[in-house]
C-alpha positions in Angstrom: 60.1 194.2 48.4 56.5 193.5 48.9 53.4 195.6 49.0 49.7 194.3 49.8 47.6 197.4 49.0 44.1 197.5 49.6 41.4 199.7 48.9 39.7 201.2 52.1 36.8 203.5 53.2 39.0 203.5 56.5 41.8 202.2 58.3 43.6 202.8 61.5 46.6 201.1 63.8 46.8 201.1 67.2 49.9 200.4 69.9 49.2 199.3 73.1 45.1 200.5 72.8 45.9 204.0 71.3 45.4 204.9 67.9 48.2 206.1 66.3 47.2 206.8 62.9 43.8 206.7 61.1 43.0 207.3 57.6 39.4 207.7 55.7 39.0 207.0 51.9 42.7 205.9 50.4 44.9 203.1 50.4 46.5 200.7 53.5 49.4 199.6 52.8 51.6 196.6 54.4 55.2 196.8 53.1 57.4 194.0 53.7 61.3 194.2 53.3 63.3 191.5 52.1 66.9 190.9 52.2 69.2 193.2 49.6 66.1 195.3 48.6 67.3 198.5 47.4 65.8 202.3 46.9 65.3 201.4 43.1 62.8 198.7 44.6 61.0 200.9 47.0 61.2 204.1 44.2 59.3 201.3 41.8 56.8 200.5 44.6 56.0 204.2 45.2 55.3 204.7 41.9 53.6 202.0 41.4 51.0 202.5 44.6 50.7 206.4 43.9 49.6 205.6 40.0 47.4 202.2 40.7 44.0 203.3 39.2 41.6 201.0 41.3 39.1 203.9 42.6 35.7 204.0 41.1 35.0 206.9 38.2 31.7 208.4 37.5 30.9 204.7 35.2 31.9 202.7 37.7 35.0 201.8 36.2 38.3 201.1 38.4 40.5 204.1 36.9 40.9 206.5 39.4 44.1 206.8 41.2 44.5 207.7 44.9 45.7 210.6 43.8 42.7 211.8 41.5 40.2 211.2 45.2 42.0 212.7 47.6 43.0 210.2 49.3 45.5 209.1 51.9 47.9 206.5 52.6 48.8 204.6 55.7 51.7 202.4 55.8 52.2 199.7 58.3 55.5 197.6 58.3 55.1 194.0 58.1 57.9 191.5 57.7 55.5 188.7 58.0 54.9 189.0 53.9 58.4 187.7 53.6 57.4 184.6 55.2 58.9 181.2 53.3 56.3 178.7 54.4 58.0 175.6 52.0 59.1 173.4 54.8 57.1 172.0 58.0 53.9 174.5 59.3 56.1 177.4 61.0 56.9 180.0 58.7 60.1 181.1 58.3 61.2 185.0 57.8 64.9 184.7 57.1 64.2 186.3 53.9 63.0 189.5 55.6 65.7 192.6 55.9 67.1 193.1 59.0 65.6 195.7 61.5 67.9 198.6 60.7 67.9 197.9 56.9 64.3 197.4 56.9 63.4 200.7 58.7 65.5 202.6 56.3 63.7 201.6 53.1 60.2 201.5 54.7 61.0 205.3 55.8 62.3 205.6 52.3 59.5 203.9 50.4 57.1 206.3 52.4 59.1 209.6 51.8 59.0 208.4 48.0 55.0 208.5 48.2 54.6 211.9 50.5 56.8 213.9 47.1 54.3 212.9 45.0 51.6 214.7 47.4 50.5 212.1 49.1 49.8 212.4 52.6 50.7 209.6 54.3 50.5 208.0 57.8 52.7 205.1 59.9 52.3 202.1 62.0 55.3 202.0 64.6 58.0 199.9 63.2 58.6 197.0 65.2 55.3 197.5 67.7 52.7 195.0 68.1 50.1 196.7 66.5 46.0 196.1 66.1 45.2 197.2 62.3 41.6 197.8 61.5 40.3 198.5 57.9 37.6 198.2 56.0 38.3 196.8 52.8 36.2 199.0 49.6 35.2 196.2 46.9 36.6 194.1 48.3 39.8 195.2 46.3 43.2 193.7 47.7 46.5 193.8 45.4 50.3 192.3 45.7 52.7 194.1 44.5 56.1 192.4 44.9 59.4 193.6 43.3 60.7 190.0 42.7 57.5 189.8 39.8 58.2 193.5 37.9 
């Protein structure tokens, strides 16, 4: 399983022109699946993003979690992280989980986060959806299960 968190001041996702969720201050996630992932990777992940101290303190320092601002989540499926891009210049995602699979531990993964108080929003699994964010820092990190 694959997480690229970032940092944001605000992020939102929209399906078909309509904003479907929208966040301020927190962390946007994209969560890729990959083939025989299992809860204990998406429990490590949860705790992992809910605990990540990358919010400023009072010096300036990166060690406050998302938890100790007040802020919110918002998760958008992507299987596009799983991409193996070894051979030729078209990616291939035959890594990623299957549809079904996927949706299951991406709900899971979420539900993890929300009982540790976070509030967290959705893409639509599966949609073609417009993501708009903007990035605090800049501070983007990978979190990936196959690297623990």
């Amino acid at each position: 399983m694959k997480v690229v968190l970032q940092k944001v001041s605000q992020a939102s996702v929209s399906v078909d022109q309509q904003v479907i969720s929208a966040i301020d201050l927190g962390l946007m996630l994209l969560v890729g699946v990959k083939e025989g992932d299992t809860e204990k990777e998406a429990e490590y992940l949860a705790n992992k993003v809910s605990k990540m101290r990358i919010f400023e303190d009072s010096d300036d320092k990166l060690n406050l979690s998302v938890h100790d601002v007040k802020g919110e989540i918002l998760s958008i499926s992507q299987f596009t992280l799983l991409a193996n891009t070894k051979k030729g210049n078209r990616p291939s995602f035959t890594e990623a989980a299957k549809p079904a699979e996927a949706t299951a531990l991406y709900q899971y993964f979420n539900e993890k986060l929300r009982e540790t108080g976070l509030s967290v929003s959705e893409g639509e699994f599966g949609a073609h959806m417009a993501v708009s964010l903007v990035n605090d820092g800049p501070v983007t990190i990978v979190l990936d299960t196959d690297y623990k």
